[in-house]
C-alpha positions as CSV (number, residue, x, y, z in Angstrom):
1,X,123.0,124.1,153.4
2,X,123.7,121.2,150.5
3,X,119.5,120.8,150.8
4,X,119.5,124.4,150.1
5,X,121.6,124.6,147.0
6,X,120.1,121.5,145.8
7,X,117.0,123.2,146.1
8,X,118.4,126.5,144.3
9,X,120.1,124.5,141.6
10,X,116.9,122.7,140.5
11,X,114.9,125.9,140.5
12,X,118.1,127.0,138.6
13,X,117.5,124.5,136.0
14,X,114.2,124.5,135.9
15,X,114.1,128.4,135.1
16,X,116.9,127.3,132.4
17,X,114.1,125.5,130.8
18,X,111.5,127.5,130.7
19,X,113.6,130.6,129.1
20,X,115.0,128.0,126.9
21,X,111.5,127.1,125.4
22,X,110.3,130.3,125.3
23,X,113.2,131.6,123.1
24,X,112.6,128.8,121.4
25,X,108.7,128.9,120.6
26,X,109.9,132.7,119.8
27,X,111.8,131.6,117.0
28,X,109.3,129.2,115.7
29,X,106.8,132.2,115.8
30,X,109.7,134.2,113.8
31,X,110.3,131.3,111.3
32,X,106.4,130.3,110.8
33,X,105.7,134.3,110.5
34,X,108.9,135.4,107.5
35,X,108.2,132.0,105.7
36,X,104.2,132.7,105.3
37,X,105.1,136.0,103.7
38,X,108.3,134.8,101.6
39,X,105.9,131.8,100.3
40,X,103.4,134.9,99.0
41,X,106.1,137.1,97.5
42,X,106.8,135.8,93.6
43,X,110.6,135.0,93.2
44,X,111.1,134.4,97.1
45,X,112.2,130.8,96.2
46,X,116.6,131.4,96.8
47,X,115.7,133.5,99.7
48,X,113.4,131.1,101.0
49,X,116.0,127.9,100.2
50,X,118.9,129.8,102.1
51,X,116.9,130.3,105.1
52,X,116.6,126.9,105.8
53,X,120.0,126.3,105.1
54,X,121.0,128.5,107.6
55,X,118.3,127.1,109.9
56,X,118.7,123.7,108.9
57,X,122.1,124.1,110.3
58,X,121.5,126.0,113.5
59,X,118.6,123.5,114.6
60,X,121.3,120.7,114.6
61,X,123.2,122.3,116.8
62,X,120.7,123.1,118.9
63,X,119.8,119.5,119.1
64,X,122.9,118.2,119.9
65,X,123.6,120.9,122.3
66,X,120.0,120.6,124.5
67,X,120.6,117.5,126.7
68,X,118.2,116.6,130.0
69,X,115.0,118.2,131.4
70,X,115.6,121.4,128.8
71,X,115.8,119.2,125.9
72,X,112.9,117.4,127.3
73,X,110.7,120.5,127.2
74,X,112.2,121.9,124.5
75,X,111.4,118.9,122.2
76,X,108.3,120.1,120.7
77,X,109.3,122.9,119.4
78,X,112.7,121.5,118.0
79,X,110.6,119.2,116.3
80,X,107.7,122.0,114.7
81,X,110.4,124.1,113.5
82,X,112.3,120.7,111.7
83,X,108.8,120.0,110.3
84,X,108.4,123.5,109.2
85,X,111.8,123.4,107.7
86,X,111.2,120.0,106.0
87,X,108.5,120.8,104.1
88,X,109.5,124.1,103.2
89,X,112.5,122.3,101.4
90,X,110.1,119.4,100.2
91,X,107.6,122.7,98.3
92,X,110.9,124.2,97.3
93,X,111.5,120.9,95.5
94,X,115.1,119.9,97.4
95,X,114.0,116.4,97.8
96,X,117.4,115.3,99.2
97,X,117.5,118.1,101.7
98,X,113.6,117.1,102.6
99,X,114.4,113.6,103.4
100,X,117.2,114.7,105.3
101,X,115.1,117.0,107.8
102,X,112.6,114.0,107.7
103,X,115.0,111.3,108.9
104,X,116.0,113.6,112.0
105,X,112.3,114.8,112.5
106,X,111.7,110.7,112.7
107,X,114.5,110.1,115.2
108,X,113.3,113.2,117.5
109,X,109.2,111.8,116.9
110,X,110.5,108.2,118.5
111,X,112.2,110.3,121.0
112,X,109.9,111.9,122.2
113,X,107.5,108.8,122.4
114,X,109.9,107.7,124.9
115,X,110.6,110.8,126.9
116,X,105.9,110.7,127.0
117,X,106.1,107.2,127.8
118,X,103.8,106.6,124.9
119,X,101.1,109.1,124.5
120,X,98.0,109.2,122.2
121,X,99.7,112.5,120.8
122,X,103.4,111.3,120.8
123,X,102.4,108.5,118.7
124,X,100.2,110.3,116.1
125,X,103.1,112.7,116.1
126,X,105.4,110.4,114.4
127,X,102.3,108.3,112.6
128,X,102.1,111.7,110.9
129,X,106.0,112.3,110.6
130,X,106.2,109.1,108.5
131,X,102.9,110.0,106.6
132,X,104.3,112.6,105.3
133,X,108.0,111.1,104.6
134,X,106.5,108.3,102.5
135,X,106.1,110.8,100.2
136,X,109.4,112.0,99.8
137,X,111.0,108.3,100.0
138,X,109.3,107.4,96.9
139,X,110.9,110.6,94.6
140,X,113.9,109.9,96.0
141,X,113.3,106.4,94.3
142,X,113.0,104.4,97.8
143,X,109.7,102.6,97.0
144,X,109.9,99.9,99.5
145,X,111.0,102.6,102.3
146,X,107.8,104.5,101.5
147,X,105.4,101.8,101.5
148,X,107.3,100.2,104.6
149,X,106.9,103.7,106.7
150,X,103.2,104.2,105.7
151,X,102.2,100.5,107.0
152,X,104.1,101.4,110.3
153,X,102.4,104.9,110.5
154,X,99.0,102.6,109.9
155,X,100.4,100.1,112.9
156,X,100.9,103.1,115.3
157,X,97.6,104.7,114.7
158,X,95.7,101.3,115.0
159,X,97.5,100.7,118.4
160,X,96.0,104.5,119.8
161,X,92.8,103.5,119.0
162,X,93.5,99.6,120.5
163,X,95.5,101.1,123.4
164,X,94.7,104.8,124.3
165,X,96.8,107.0,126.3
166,X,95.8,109.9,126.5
167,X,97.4,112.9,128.5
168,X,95.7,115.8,130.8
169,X,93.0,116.5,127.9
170,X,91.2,113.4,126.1
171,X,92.0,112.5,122.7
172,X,90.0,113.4,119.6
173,X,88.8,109.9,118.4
174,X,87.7,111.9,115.2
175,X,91.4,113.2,114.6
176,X,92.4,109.8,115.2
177,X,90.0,108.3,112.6
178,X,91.1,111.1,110.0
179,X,95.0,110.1,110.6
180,X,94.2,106.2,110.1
181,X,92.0,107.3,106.4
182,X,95.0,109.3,105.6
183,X,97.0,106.6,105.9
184,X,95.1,104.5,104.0
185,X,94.4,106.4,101.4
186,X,98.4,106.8,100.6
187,X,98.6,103.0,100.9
188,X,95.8,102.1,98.5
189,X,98.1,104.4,96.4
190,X,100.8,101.9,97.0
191,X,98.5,98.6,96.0
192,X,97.3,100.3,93.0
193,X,100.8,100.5,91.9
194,X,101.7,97.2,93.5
195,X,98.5,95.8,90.8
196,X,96.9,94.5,94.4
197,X,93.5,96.1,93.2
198,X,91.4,93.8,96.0
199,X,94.1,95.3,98.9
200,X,93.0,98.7,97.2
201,X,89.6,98.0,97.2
202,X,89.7,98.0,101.1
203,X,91.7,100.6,102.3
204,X,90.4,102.9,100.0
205,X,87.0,101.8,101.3
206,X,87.7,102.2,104.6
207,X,89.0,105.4,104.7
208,X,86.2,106.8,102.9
209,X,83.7,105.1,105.8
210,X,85.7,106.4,108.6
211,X,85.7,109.9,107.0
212,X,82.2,109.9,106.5
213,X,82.1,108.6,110.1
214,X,83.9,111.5,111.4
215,X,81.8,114.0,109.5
216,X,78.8,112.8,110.6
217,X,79.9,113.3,114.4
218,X,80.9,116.7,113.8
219,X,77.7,117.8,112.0
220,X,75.8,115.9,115.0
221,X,77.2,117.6,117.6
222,X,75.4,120.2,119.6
223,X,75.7,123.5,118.4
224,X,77.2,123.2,114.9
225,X,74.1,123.8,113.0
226,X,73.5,126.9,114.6
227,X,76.9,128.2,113.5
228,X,77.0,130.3,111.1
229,X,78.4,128.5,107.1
230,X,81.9,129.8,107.4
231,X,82.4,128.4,110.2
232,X,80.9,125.1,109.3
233,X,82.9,125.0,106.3
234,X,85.8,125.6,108.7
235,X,85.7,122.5,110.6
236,X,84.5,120.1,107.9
237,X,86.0,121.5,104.8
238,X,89.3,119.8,104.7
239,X,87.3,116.5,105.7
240,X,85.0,116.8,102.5
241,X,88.1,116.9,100.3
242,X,89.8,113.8,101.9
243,X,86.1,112.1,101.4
244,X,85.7,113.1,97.5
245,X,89.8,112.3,97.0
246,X,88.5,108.6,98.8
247,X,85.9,108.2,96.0
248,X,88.1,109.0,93.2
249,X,90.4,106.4,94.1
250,X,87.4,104.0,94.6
251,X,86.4,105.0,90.9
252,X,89.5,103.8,89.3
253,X,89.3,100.6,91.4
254,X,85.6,100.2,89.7
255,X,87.4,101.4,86.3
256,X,89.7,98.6,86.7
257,X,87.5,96.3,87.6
258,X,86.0,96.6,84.0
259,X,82.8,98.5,86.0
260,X,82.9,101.5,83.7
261,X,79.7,102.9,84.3
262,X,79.5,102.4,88.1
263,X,83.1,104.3,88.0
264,X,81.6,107.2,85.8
265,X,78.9,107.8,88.6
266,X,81.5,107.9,91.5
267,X,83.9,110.7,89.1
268,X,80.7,112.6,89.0
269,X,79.8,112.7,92.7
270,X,83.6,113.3,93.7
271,X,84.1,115.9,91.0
272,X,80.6,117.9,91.5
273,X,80.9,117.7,95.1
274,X,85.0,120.0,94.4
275,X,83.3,122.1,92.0
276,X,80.7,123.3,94.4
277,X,83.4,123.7,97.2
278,X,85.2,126.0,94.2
279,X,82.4,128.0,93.8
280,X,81.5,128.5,97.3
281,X,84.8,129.0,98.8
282,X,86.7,130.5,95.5
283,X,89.1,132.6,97.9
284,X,90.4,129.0,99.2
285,X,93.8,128.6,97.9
286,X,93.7,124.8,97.9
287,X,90.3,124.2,96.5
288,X,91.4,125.3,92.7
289,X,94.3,122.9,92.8
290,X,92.6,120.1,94.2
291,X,89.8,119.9,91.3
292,X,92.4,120.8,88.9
293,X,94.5,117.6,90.2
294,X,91.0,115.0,90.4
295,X,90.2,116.7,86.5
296,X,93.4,115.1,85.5
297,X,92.5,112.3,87.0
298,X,89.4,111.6,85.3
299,X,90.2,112.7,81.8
300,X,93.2,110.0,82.1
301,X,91.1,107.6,82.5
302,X,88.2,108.3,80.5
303,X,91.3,108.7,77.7
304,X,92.2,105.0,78.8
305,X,88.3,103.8,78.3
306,X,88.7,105.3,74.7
307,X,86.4,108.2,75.8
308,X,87.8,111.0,74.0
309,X,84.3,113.1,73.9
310,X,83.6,112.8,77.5
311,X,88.0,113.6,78.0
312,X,87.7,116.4,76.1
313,X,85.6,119.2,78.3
314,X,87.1,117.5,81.5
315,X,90.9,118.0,80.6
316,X,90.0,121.5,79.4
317,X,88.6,122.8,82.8
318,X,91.4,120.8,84.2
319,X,94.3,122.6,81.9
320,X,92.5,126.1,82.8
321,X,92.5,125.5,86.5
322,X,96.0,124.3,86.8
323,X,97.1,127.1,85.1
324,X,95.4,130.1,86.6
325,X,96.1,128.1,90.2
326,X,100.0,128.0,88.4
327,X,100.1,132.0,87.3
328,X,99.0,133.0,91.3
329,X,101.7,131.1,92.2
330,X,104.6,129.8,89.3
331,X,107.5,129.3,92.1
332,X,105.3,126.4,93.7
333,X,106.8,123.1,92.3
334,X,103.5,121.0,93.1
335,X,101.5,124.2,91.0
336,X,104.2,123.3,88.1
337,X,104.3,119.7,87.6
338,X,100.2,119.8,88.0
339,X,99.7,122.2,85.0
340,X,103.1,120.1,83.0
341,X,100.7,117.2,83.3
342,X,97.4,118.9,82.4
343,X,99.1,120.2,79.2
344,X,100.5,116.3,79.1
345,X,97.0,114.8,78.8
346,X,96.0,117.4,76.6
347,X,99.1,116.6,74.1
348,X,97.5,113.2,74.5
349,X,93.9,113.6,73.9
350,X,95.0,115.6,70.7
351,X,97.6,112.9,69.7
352,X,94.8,110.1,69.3
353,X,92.3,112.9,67.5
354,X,94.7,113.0,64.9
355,X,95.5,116.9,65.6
356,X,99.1,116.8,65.6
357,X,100.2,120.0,65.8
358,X,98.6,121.3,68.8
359,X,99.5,117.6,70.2
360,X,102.8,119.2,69.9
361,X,102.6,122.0,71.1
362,X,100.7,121.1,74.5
363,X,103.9,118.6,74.9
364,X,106.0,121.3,74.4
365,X,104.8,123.3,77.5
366,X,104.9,120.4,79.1
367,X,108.3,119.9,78.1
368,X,109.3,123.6,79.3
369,X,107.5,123.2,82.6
370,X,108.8,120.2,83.3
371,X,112.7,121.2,82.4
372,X,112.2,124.1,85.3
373,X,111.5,121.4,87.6
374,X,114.5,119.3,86.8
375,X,117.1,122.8,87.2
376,X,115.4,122.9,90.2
377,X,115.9,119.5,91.6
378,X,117.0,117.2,89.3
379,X,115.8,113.7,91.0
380,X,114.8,110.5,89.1
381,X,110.9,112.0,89.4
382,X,111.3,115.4,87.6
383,X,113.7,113.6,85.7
384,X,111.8,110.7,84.2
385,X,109.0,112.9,83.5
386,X,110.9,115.7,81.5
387,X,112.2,112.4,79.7
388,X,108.8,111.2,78.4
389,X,108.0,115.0,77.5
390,X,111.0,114.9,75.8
391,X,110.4,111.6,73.7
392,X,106.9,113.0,72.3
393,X,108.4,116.1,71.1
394,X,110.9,114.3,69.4
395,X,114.0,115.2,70.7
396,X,115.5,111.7,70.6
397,X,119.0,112.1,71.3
398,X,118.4,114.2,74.7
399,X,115.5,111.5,75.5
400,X,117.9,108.5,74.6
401,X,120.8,109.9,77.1
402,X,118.1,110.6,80.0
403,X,117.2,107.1,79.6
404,X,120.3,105.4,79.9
405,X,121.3,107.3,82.3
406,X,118.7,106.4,84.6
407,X,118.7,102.8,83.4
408,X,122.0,102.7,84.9
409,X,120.9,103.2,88.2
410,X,121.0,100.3,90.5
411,X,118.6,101.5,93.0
412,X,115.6,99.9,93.2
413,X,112.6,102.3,91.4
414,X,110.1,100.3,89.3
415,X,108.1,103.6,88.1
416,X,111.3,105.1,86.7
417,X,111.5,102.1,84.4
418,X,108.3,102.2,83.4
419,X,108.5,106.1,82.8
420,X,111.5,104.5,80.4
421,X,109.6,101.8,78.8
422,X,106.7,104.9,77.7
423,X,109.9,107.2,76.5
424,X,111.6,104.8,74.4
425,X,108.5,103.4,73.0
426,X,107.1,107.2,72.2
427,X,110.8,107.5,70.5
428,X,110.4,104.5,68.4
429,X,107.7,105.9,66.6
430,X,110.5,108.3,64.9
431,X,112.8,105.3,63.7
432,X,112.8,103.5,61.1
433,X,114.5,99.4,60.5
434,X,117.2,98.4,62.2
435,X,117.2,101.3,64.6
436,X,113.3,100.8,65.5
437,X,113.4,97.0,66.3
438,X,116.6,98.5,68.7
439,X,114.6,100.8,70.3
440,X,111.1,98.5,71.0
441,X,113.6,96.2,72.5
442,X,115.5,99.0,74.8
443,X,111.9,99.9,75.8
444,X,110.6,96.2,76.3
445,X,113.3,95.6,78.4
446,X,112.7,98.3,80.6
447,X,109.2,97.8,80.4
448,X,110.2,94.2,81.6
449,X,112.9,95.7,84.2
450,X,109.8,98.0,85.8
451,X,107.7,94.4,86.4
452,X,110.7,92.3,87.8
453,X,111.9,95.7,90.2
454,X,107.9,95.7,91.4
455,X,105.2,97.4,88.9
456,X,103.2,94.8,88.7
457,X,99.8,96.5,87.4
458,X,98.3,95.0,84.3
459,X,95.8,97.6,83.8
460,X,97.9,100.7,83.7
461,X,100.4,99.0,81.5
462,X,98.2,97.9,79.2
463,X,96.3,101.0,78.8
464,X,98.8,103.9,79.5
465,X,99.0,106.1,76.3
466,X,102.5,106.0,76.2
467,X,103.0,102.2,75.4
468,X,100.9,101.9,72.6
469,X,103.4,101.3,70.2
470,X,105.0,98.0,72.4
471,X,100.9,96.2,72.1
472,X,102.1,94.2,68.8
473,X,105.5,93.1,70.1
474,X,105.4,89.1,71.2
475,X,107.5,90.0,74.3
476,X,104.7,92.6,75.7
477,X,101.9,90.0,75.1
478,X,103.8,87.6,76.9
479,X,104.7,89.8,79.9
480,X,101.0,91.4,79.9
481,X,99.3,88.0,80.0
482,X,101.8,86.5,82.9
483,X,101.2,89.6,84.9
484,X,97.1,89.4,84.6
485,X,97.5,85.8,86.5
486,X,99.8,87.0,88.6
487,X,97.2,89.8,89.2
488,X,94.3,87.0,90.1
489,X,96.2,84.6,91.9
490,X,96.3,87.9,94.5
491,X,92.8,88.5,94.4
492,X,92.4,85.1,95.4
């Protein structure tokens, strides 16, 4: 009789589990369906943020509530439902509520590498959770937490391709590959900031290889050139864009290696190759974004090489494809703060042609745009950047407060005192005596505050725009000059 009930009870339980997953992939079917269509719907934003309050909410009860073989099961789909949650919070541009759902998606990813016992797919489950938290680490102003959780996501993926464990069905070494370039790719983003241009050199390098590496094997394999092109575009489509965004970066490494013209070549490929995805594929949300982001890219630099001809028709195509990408969709944060900075370089461009008005009034947008984003969420990010949009239009008071408010801050963030340093400066151009030599030195300080926190990138300090008017001062010279041997002694 006791072997009976025992029996009974664990069929008990195990039918507990099941129904308990399948009302709970049911709700995740619920969730991913009403937030596909809110996303579409213009002015959806409050609706959208409330929801995942509410879920937010009733997902950590659920999690503390599931205990044993249910929560076990259930794990999964606690843990897609969190993501979903966390980066519907992290588009609406709720930072702090986005690194919130990220911390307890991490402790639930490192949970369930335990409760798998190690898995290929366990492990590039969290590789992928910290990926994708680096992100939000760094606007929150935590830039050693996002470089540390990118070189452990790099650690984890190295070890599944070192020690593979796969379950019932056999990894996909390509997926693998494409997780490891991600990677990568984010923490070249890191060196570049980090002035370790060798460090970027490589990872950049080898992301783009193993890309190409993975697009190769899909194109070789039997079958795929009889498919038709839609459906070839569908399985190497997002890989072509990781492989162009690879060559970008490895085109500003060539730019700041003083090898203009090989640089020039690899902005061409990269930015020809997005074009021609754009003109194939114009119904792809993503595609108009992405060249729009890689434009602004290159017309940056090519403003930093003292190219204004060659800026000029880039930054244009760049301001008209963030903004028709921004009009389809002007409650997307990341549409926003892309067109704010398109009408930014423009402002820019126009600034050093001498054509001050319409330098203004492409600051202004940016200004406006850039405002939204702080009502939104009103972090150090949206916050330093409305700052410097501020100082160019001249609105020196509000610019002056902003500043010292964030130089009070004692948390660590280099690139909010460098967003300082290019504000003050910009504002110094306004003043006159006594208060000017005050303001060049509030802006060399922070300027100097930004290199001893951990900006430690020559290049972009001595060319960024914005810190022009600190090139004469003695104290920049000095600082510029100590950081260019700092620079070499790393590429030693």
């Amino acid at each position: 009789i006791a072997n009976q009930q025992q029996v009974l009870a664990e069929q008990n339980a195990e039918l507990a589990a099941k129904q308990a997953n399948l009302a709970l992939q049911n709700i995740q079917f619920v969730v991913t369906d009403v937030d596909t269509k809110l996303k579409q719907q213009p002015g959806s934003s409050e609706i959208r943020i409330s929801i995942m309050e509410a879920l937010s909410k009733k997902w950590d009860e659920l999690d503390i509530a599931m205990t044993g073989g249910v929560r076990g099961k259930a794990i999964p789909t606690l843990m897609a439902v969190r993501h979903q949650i966390a980066l519907a919070f992290a588009q609406l541009d709720r930072v702090k509520e986005a690194d919130q759902e990220f911390t307890k998606l991490e402790k639930s990813g490192r949970e369930r590498i335990v409760i798998k016992e190690g898995t290929d797919a366990s492990r590039l489950n969290l590789a992928k959770i910290l990926m994708t938290s680096s992100s939000i680490q760094r606007q929150t102003g935590n830039v050693k937490g996002a470089e540390q959780k990118l070189l452990e996501a790099r650690d984890i993926v190295r070890d599944v391709v070192k020690n593979p464990k796969p379950e019932e069905i056999p990894t996909d070494l390509n997926h693998v590959q494409q997780v490891l370039s991600a990677t990568n790719q984010n923490l070249g983003t890191e060196y570049l900031r980090q002035g370790r241009i060798t460090d970027t050199d490589f990872v950049f390098g080898e992301a783009v290889e193993a890309n190409q590496a993975v697009l190769k094997n899909i194109e070789s394999q039997p079958g795929f050139a009889e498919l038709e092109a839609s459906k070839q575009e569908e399985q190497t489509s997002e890989l072509k864009s990781a492989i162009d965004k690879g060559v970008i970066g490895l085109a500003y490494v060539l730019m700041r290696l003083g090898k203009t013209e090989e640089a020039i070549v690899k902005y061409d490929i990269a930015i020809a190759s997005r074009r021609s995805e754009l003109e194939k594929h114009p119904s792809v949300i993503r595609l108009k974004p992405e060249l729009a982001g890689q434009l602004s890219l290159y017309g940056k630099s090519l403003l930093w090489l003292d190219k204004l001809d060659a800026a000029e028709p880039i930054l244009n195509e760049g301001v008209k494809l963030s903004n028709e990408a921004y009009q389809a969709d002007s409650e997307k944060s990341d549409l926003k703060r892309a067109l704010a900075l398109s009408y930014y370089n423009m402002g820019s461009l126009r600034d050093l042609q001498g054509r001050k008005d319409e330098a203004l009034g492409y600051f202004e947008r940016s200004r406006g745009l850039r405002a939204d984003l702080v009502k939104a969420s009103p972090d150090d990010k949206n916050g330093s950047k409305l700052m410097k949009s501020e100082a160019r239009v001249g609105n020196t008071k509000v610019a002056k407060e902003m500043s010292d408010k964030l130089g009070a801050a004692t948390t660590i963030n280099p690139e909010v005192h460098l967003e300082r340093a290019c504000a003050l400066s910009q504002l110094a151009q306004n003043a006159e005596g006594d208060e000017k030599v005050a303001v060049l030195g509030d802006a060399l300080t922070a300027l100097e505050r930004s290199v001893a926190e951990g900006y430690l990138d020559p290049f972009r300090i001595s060319k960024d725009l914005d810190l022009k008017p600190l090139h004469a001062e003695a104290r920049f010279v000095t600082l510029l000059q100590k950081l260019k041997v700092q620079s070499q002694e790393v590429k030693k």
